[in-house]
C-alpha positions as a Python dict, from the first residue, in 0.01 Angstrom:
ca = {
    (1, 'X'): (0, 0, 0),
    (2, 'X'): (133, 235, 253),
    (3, 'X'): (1, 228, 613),
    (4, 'X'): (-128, 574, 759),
    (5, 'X'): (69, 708, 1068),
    (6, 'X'): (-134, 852, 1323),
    (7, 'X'): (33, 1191, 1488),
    (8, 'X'): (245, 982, 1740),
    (9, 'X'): (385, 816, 1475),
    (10, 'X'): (455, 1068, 1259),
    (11, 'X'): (640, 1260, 1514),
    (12, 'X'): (866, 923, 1631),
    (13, 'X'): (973, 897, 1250),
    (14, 'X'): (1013, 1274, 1228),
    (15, 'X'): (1256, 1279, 1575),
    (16, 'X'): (1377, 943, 1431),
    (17, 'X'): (1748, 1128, 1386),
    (18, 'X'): (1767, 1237, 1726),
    (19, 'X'): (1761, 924, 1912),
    (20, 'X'): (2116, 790, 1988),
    (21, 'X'): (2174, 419, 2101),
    (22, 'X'): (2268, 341, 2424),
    (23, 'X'): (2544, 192, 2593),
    (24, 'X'): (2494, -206, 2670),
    (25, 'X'): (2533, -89, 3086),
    (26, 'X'): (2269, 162, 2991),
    (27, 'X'): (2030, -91, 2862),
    (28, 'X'): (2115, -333, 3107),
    (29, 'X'): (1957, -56, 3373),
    (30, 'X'): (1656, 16, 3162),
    (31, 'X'): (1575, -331, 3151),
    (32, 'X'): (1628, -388, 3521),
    (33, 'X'): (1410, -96, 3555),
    (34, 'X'): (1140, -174, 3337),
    (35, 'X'): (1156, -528, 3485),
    (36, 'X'): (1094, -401, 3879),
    (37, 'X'): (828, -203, 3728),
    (38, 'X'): (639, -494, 3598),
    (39, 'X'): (711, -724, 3849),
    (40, 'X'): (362, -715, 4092),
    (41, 'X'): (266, -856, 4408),
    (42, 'X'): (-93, -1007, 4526),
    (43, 'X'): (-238, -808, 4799),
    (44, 'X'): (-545, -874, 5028),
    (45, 'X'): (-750, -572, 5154),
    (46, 'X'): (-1048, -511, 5386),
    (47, 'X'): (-1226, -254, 5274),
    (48, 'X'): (-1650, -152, 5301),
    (49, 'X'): (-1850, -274, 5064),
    (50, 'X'): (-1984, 63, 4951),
    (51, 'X'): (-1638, 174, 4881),
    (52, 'X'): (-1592, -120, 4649),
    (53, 'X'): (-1922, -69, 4487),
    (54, 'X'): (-1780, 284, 4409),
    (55, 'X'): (-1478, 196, 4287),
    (56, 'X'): (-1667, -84, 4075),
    (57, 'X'): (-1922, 204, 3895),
    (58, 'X'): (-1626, 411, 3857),
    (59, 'X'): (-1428, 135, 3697),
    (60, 'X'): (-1731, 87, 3466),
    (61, 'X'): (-1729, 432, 3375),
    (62, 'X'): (-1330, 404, 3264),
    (63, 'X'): (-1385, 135, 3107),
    (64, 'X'): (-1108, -88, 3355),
    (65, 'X'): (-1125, -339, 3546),
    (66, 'X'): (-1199, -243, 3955),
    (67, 'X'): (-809, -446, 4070),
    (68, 'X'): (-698, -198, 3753),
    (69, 'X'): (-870, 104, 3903),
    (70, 'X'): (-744, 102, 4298),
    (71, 'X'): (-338, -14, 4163),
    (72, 'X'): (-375, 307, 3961),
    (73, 'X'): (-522, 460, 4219),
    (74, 'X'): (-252, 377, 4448),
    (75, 'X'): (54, 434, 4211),
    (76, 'X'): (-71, 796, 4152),
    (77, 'X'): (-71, 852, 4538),
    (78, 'X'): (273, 707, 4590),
    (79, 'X'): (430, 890, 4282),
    (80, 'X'): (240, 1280, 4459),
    (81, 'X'): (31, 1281, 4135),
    (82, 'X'): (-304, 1194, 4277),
    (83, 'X'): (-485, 1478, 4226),
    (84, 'X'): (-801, 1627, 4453),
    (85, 'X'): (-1054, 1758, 4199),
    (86, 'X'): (-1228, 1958, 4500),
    (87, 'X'): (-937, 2118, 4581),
    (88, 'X'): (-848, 2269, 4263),
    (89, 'X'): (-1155, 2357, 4203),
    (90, 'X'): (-1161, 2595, 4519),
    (91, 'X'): (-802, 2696, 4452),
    (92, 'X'): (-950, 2839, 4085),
    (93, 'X'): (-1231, 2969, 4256),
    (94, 'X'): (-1008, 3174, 4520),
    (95, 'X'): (-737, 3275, 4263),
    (96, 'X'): (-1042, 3413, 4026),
    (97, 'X'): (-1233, 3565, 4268),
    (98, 'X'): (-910, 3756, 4402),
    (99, 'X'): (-896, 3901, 4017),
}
């Protein structure tokens, strides 16, 4: 029986040609890499209980555990790719009303 590929699949076996291996130095810095990445630290916070109540609806709403939530939270803000619904939304509001 042969298993169905979903889209992502299909388009790894379909690039499949392009990939080229890498050099064992190269892989060596992946893995170091990937390994800092994972690596993670226990933190302790103060914060208001209404803020974590938030954060625990919206986490319910994802579908993610709160700790989940605010480490996601943070790594978007540290990487500049948090994003502030409220202000796009009045930067599409200016840019069409200037139409």
């Amino acid at each position: 029986m042969k298993a169905k590929l979903d889209k992502y699949e299909r388009d790894i076996e379909r690039d499949a040609e392009s990939y080229k291996p890498v050099s064992k130095k190269e892989q060596l810095e992946i893995e170091g890499i990937l390994d800092r990445i994972r690596k993670t630290r226990n933190v302790n916070i103060r914060i208001s209980e209404a803020v974590l109540e938030e954060l625990k609806k919206r986490s319910r709403e994802e579908g993610i555990p709160y700790q989940t939530l605010i480490s996601s939270v943070l790594h978007k803000f540290v990487t500049n790719r948090l994003v502030d619904e409220r202000a796009i939304r009045r930067s599409l509001q200016l840019l069409s009303s200037s139409r």
